[in-house]
N, C-alpha and C positions, 0 to 999 in steps of 0.2 A: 456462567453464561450459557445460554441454548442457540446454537447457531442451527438454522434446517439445512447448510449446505458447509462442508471446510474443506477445502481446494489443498492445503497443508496438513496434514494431523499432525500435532506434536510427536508424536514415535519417528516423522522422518526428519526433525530437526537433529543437526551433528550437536555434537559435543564440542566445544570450543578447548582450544590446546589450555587457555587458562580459563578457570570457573568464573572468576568473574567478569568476563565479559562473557558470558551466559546469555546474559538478559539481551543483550544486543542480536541473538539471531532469532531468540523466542517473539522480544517485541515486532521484527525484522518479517517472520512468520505469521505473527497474529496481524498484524495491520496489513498484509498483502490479500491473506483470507478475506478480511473485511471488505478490501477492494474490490477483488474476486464478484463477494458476492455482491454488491452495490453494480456492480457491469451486469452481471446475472441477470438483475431486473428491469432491464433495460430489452428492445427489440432491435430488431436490424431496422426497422419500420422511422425507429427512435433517432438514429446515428445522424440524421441532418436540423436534428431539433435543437434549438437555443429557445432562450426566456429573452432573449431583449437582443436587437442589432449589434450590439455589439459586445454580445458574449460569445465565448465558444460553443461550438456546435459538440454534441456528446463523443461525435466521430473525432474532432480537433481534441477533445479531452481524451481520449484515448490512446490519438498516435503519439500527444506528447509526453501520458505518461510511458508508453513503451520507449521512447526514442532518449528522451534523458533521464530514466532509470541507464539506459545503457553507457548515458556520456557521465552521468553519474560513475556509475561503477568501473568504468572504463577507464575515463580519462584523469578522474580525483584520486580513484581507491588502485587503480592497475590491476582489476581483474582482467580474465579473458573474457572477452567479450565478441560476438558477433559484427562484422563487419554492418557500418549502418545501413546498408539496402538491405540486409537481411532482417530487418528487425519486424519489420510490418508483415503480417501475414497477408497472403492474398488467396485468396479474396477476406475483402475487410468487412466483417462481420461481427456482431457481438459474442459469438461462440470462439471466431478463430484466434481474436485479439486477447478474452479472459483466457484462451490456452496458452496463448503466445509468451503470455505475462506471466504463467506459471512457468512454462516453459524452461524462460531466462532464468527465473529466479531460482530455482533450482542448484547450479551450480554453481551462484553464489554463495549459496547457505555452506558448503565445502570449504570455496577461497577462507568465506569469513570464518567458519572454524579455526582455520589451522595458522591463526596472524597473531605473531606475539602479542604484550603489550608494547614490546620496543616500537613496533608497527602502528599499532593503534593512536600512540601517540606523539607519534613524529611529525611533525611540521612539514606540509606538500601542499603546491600550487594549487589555489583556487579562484578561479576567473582569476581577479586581478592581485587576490591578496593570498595569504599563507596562513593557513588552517592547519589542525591536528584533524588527524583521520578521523578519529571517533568524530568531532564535533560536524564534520563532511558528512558522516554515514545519519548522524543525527538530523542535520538541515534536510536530507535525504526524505527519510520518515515525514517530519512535518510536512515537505512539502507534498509527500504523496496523499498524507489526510488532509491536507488543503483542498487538494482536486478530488478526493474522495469526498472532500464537504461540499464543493461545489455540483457533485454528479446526484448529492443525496438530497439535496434543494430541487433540482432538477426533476429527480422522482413526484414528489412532493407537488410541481408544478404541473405534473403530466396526472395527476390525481392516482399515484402506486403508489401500493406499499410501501413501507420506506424499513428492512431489514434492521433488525438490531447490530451495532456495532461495538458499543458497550456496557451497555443495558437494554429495558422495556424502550419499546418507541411507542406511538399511538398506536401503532398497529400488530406490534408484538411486544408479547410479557410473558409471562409464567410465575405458577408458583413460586413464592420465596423470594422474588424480585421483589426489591424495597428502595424506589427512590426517592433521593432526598430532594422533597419538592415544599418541604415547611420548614419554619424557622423549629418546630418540636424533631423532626426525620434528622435536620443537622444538628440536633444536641444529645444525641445518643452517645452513648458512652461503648 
C-alpha cells in the first residue's frame, strides 16, 4: 500500500511478549494510521459539519472517538489511562485531536505488548456481559473503522479526496494496485 502520510511507522510497533498475537498491535497500528489520516483531511472549518440532522457532526465523531478508545482500554482492557477530562485537547482542532489520538495510543502499544495469552484470553466485564479480552480489543478495531467509515463518507460529501485505506480509491492508486472490481480480477489464481 502507498500511504502520503503514517502517524505510526512500523519500526515503533513493540514486540508482543507472545508472537502470535503479533498481529493484534500491527493491525492495532495500521487502522489508527488510517484514522489519523481520514481526520488529516478534514479542516477545523469542517468540525461542525454533518450530512443530515441527525448525524454527528465531524467535531462529535471525534471526541467520541478519543473519549471511548480511552473507556475502551481503560475500563474493559485495565490499561493506564488518562483521567477523562484530560482526553480532549484544547483547543479542539483538527491538528490537536489527530495528535491527541496518537498521543494515547502510544502507550497502549506497550500495555499490549507485554499481556500473556493467559490475559488475552480471560473472560472481563463488558457493559453488561462477560467477554474475553481479545474479542473486547477486536470490537474495539471495528468499531473505530466504523467511524473511520462514517468520517470517509463524510469526505466524499464535502467533495475531498477520500485517502486510500486499503487500496486505490477514486482518487488515489498507483502502480501495481489491482482491484478486484470483475467477476475475471476475482478468479485469479
Amino acid at each position: 500500500m502507498n500511504y502520503s502520510w503514517t502517524a505510526i511507522p512500523d519500526t515503533s510497533i513493540p514486540r508482543s511478549a507472545n508472537p502470535v498475537f503479533q498481529h493484534l498491535l500491527d493491525t492495532y497500528v495500521s487502522e489508527s494510521n488510517k484514522v489519523a489520516s481520514i481526520w488529516k483531511r478534514f479542516t477545523d472549518a469542517d468540525l461542525p459539519y454533518k450530512p443530515h440532522p441527525l448525524s454527528s457532526t465531524v467535531a462529535e465523531i471525534l471526541r467520541h472517538q478519543l473519549l471511548s478508545e480511552r473507556r475502551f482500554f481503560g475500563e474493559f482492557l485495565g490499561a493506564s489511562e488518562p483521567a477523562p477530562g484530560e482526553v480532549l485537547p484544547e483547543p479542539f482542532t483538527i491538528d490537536s485531536s489527530t495528535d491527541r489520538f496518537i498521543e494515547l495510543l502510544l502507550p497502549r502499544l506497550s500495555f499490549l505488548a507485554s499481556q500473556s495469552d493467559t490475559w488475552w484470553l480471560e473472560n472481563v466485564p463488558f457493559f453488561d456481559v462477560r467477554r474475553q479480552r481479545i474479542w473486547i480489543f477486536w470490537r474495539r478495531v471495528l468499531h473505530t473503522a466504523h467511524h473511520r467509515t462514517q468520517l470517509t463518507l463524510y469526505l466524499r460529501m464535502l467533495n475531498r479526496d477520500v485517502p486510500s485505506t486499503y487500496g486505490p480509491t477514486a482518487d488515489v492508486t498507483w502502480s501495481g494496485a489491482d482491484p478486484t472490481n470483475s467477476t475475471t480480477a476475482a478468479g485469479r489464481a
